[in-house]
TORKOL-4160 file (C-alpha; in steps of 0.2 Angstrom, whole numbers, padded with zeros to 4 digits, m for minus):
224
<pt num="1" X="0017" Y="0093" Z="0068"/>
<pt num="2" X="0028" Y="0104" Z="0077"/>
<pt num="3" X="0032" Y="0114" Z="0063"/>
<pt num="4" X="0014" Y="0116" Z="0059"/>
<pt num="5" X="0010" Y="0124" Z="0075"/>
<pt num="6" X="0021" Y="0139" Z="0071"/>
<pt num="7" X="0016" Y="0139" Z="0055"/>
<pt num="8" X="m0001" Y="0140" Z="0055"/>
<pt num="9" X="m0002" Y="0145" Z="0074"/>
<pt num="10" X="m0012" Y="0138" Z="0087"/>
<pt num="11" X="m0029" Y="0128" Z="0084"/>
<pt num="12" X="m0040" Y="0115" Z="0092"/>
<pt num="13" X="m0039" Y="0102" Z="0078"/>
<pt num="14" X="m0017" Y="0104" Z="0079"/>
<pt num="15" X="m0021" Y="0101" Z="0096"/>
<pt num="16" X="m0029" Y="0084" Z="0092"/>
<pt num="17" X="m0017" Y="0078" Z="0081"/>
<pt num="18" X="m0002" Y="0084" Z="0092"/>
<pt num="19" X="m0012" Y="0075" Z="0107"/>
<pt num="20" X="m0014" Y="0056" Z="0094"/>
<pt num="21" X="0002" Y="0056" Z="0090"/>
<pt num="22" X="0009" Y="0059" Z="0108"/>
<pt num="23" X="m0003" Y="0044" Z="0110"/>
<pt num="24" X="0004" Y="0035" Z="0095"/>
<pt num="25" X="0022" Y="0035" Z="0102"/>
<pt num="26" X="0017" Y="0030" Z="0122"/>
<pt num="27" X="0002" Y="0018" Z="0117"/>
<pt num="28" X="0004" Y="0010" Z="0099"/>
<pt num="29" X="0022" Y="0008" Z="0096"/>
<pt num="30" X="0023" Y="m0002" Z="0112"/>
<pt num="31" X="0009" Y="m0011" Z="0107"/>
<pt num="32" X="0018" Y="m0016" Z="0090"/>
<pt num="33" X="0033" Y="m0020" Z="0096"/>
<pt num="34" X="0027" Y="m0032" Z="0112"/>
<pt num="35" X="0017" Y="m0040" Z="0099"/>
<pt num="36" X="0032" Y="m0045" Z="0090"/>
<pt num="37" X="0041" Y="m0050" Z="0107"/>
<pt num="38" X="0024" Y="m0058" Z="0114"/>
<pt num="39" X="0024" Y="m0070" Z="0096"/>
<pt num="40" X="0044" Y="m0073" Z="0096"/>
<pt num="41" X="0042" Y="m0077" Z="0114"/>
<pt num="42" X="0029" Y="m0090" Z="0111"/>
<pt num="43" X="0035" Y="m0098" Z="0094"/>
<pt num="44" X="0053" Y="m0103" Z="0107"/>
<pt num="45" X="0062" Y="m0086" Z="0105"/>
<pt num="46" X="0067" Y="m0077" Z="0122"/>
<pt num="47" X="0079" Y="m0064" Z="0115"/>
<pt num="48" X="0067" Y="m0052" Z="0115"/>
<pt num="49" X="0061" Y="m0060" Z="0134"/>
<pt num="50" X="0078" Y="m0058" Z="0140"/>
<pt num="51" X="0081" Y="m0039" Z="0133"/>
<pt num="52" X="0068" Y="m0033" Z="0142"/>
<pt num="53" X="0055" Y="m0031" Z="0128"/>
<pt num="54" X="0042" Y="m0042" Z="0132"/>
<pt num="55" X="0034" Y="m0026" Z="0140"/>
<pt num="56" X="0021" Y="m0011" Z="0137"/>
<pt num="57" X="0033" Y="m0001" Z="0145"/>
<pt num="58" X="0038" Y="0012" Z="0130"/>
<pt num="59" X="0053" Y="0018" Z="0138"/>
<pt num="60" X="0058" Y="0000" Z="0133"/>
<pt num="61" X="0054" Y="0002" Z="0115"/>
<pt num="62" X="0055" Y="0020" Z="0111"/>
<pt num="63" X="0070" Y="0027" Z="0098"/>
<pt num="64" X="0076" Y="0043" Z="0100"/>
<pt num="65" X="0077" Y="0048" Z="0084"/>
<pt num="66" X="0060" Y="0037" Z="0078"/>
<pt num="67" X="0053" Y="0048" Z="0092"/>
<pt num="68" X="0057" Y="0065" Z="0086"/>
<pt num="69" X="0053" Y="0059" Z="0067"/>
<pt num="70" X="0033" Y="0057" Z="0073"/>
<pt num="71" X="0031" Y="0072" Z="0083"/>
<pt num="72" X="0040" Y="0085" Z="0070"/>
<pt num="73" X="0035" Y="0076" Z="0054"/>
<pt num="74" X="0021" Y="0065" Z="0058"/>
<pt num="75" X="0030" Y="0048" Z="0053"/>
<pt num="76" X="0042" Y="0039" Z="0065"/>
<pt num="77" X="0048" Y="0021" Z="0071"/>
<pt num="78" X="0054" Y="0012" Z="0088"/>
<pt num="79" X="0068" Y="0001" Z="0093"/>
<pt num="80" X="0068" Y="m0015" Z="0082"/>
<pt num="81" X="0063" Y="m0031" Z="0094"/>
<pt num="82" X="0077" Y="m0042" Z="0094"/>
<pt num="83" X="0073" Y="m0057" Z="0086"/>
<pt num="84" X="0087" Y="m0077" Z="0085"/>
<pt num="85" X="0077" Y="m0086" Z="0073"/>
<pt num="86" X="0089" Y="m0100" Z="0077"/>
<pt num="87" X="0079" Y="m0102" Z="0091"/>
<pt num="88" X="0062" Y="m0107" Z="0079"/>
<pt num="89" X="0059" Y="m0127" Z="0073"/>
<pt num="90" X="0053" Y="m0117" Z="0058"/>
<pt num="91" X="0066" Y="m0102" Z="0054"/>
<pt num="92" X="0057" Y="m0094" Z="0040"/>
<pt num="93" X="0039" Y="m0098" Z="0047"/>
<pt num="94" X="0044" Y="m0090" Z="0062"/>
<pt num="95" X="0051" Y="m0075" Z="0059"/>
<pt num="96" X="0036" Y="m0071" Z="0046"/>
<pt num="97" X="0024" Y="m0076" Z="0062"/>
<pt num="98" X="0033" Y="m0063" Z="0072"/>
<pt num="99" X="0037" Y="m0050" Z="0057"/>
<pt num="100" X="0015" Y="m0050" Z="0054"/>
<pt num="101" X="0011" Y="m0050" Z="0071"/>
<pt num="102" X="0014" Y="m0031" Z="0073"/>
<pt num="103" X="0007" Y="m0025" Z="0059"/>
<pt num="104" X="m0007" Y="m0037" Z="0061"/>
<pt num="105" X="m0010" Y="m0026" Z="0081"/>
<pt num="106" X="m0009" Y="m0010" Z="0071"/>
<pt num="107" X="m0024" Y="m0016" Z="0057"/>
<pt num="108" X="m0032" Y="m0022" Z="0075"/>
<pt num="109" X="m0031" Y="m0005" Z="0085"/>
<pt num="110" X="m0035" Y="0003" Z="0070"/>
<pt num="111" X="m0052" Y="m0005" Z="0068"/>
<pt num="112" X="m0057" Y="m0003" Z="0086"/>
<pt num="113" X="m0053" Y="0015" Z="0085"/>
<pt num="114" X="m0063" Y="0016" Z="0072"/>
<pt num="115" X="m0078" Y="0005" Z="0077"/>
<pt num="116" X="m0077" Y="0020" Z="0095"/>
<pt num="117" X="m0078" Y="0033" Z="0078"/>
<pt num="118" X="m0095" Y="0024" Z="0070"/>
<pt num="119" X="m0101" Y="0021" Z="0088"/>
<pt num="120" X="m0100" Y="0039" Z="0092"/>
<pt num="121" X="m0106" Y="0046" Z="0076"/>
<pt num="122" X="m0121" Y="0037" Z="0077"/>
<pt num="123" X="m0126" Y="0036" Z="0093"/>
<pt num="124" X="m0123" Y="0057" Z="0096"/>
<pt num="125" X="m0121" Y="0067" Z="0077"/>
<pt num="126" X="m0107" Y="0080" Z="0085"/>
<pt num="127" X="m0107" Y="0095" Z="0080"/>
<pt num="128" X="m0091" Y="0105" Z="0075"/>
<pt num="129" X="m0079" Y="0110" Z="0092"/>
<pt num="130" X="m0087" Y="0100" Z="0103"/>
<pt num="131" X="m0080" Y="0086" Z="0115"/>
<pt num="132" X="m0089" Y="0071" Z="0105"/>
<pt num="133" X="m0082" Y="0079" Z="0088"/>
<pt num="134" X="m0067" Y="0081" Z="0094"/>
<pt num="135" X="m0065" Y="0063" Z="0100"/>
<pt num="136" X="m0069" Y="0057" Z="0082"/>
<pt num="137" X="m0057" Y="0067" Z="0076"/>
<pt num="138" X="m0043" Y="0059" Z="0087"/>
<pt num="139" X="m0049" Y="0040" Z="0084"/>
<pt num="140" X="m0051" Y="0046" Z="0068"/>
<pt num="141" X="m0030" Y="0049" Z="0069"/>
<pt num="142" X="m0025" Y="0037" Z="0077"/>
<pt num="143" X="m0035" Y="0023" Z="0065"/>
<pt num="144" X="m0027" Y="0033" Z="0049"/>
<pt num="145" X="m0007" Y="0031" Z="0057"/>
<pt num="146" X="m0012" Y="0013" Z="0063"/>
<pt num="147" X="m0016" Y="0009" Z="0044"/>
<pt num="148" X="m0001" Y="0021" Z="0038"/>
<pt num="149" X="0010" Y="0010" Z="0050"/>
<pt num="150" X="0006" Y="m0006" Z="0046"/>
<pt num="151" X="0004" Y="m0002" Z="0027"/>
<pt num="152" X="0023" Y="0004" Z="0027"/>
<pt num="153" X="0029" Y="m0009" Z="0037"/>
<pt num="154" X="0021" Y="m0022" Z="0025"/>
<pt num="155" X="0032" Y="m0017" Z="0012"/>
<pt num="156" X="0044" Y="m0029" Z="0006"/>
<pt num="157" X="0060" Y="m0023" Z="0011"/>
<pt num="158" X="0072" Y="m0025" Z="0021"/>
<pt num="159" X="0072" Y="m0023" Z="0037"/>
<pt num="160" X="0052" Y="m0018" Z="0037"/>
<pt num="161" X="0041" Y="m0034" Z="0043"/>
<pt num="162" X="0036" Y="m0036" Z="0025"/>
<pt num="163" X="0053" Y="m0041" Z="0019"/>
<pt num="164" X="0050" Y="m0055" Z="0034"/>
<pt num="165" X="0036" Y="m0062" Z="0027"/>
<pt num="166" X="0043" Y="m0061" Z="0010"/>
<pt num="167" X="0057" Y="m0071" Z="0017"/>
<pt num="168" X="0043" Y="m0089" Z="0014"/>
<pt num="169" X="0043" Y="m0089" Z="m0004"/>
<pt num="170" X="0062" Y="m0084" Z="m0007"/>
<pt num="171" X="0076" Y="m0095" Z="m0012"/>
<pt num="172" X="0090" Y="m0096" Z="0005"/>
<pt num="173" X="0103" Y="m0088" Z="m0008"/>
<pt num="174" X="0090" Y="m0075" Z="m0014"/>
<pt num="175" X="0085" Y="m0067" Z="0004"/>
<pt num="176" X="0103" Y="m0068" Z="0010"/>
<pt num="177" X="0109" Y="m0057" Z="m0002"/>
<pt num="178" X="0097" Y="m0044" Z="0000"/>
<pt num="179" X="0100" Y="m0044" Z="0019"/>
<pt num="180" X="0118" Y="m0041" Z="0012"/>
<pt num="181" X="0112" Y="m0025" Z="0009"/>
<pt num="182" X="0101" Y="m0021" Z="0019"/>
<pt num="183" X="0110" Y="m0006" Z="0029"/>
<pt num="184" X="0109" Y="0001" Z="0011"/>
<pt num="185" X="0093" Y="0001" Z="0008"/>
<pt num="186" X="0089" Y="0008" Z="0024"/>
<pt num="187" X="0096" Y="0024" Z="0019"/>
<pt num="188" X="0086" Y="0023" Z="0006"/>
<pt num="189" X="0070" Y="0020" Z="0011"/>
<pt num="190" X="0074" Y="0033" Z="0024"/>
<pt num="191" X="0080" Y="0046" Z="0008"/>
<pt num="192" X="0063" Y="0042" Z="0000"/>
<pt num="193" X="0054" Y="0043" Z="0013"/>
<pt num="194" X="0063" Y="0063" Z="0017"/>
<pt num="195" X="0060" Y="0068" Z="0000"/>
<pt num="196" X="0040" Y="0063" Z="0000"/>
<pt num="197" X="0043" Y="0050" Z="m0015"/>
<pt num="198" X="0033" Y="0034" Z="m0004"/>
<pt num="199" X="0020" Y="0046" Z="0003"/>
<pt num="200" X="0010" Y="0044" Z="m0014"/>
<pt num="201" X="0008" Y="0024" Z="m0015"/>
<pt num="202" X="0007" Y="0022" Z="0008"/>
<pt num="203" X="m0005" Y="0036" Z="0005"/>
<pt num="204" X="m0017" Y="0025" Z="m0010"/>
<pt num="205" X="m0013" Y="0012" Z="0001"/>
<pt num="206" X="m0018" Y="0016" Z="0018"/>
<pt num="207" X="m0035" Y="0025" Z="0010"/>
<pt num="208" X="m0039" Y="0006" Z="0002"/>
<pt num="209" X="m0037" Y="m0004" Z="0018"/>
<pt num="210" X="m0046" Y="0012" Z="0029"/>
<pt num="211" X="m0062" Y="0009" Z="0016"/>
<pt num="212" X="m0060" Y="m0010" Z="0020"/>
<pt num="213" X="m0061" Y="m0006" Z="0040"/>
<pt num="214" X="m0073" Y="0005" Z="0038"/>
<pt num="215" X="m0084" Y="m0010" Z="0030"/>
<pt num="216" X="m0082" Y="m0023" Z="0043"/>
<pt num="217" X="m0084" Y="m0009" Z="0057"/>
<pt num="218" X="m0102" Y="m0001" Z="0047"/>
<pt num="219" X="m0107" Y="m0021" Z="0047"/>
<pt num="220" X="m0114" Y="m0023" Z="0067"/>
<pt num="221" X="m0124" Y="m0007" Z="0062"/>
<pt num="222" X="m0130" Y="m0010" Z="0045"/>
<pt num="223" X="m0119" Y="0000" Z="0036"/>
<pt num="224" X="m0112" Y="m0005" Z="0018"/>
């Protein structure tokens, strides 16, 4: 994003985009990460409680790094919610409970972002460069990364939430040799994600589950 802005110098729509993902780091990372902490909390878990994360406070959540990542390259991460599943009658269930639940608040702030896009678009028809335009544009954002978000965090390795959910169907012996290895494929998620080779599929993806929003949203208007 940042690099864009000397590249291609200054315009209004940069400005947007600079502005939803400013509001991506202050107002829906903390959401996704007290999600987790607000499900761990209730399924018998207070580590996250304890650490202070039980909060919409995004200094609590924010990474330092995750932050710089979203504002230079568009694409970033907070500070992992600490999670005992020792503390759940049901290990497994309960750490796939807690692992979907921020995903699930992204697919959820993504469709009321977009349901404020139809609303607008129908109710007003903006033109180009002005103020209703250009608050489609940014919900318009902020649905796509809440999508992008959860789409990647779905994935089923580790330490995303997917590889959390995937945890139900796998053998003990079988998950706790992957977590073996997890600070591996870490770095290489993280290579692939440098070197553009995951944009492709969390691309197809996020454009598949965005048409699917966009179906339920277009329903209370009629639209199909």
């Amino acid at each position: 994003m940042i690099f864009d802005l000397f590249r291609n110098g200054f315009s209004m729509e940069l400005v947007i985009n600079l502005c939803a993902r400013l509001f991506v780091l202050f107002c829906v990372l903390p959401v996704h990460e007290f999600a987790h902490a607000f499900v761990a909390t209730k399924l018998g878990d207070q580590t996250a409680r304890l650490s202070g994360r039980l909060t919409m406070n995004p200094l609590a959540h924010l990474d330092l790094v995750g932050t710089l990542m979203i504002l230079l390259v568009g694409f970033g991460y907070a500070k992992p919610v600490p999670v005992n599943p020792r503390n759940f009658k049901n290990r497994k269930g309960g750490m796939a409970l807690t692992a979907a639940a921020g995903p699930f608040a992204n697919l959820l702030m993504a469709l009321i972002y977009l349901f404020v896009y139809v609303l607008v678009y129908l109710k007003v028809r903006p033109e180009s460069g002005t103020l209703p335009y250009y608050l489609m544009t940014f919900c318009n954002i902020v649905a796509q990364i809440n999508v992008s978000l959860a789409v990647f965090n779905l994935l089923p390795v580790p330490p995303l939430d997917g590889s959390r959910i995937l945890a139900i169907v796998l053998p003990d012996k079988a998950y706790y040799k992957i977590a073996q290895y997890e600070r591996y494929i870490v770095l290489g998620v993280f290579a692939l994600l440098l070197f553009g080779v995951l944009d492709t599929p969390i691309l197809a993806l996020t454009r598949i589950v965005l048409k699917g929003l966009l179906y339920l949203v277009g329903l209370p208007f009629g639209i199909s």
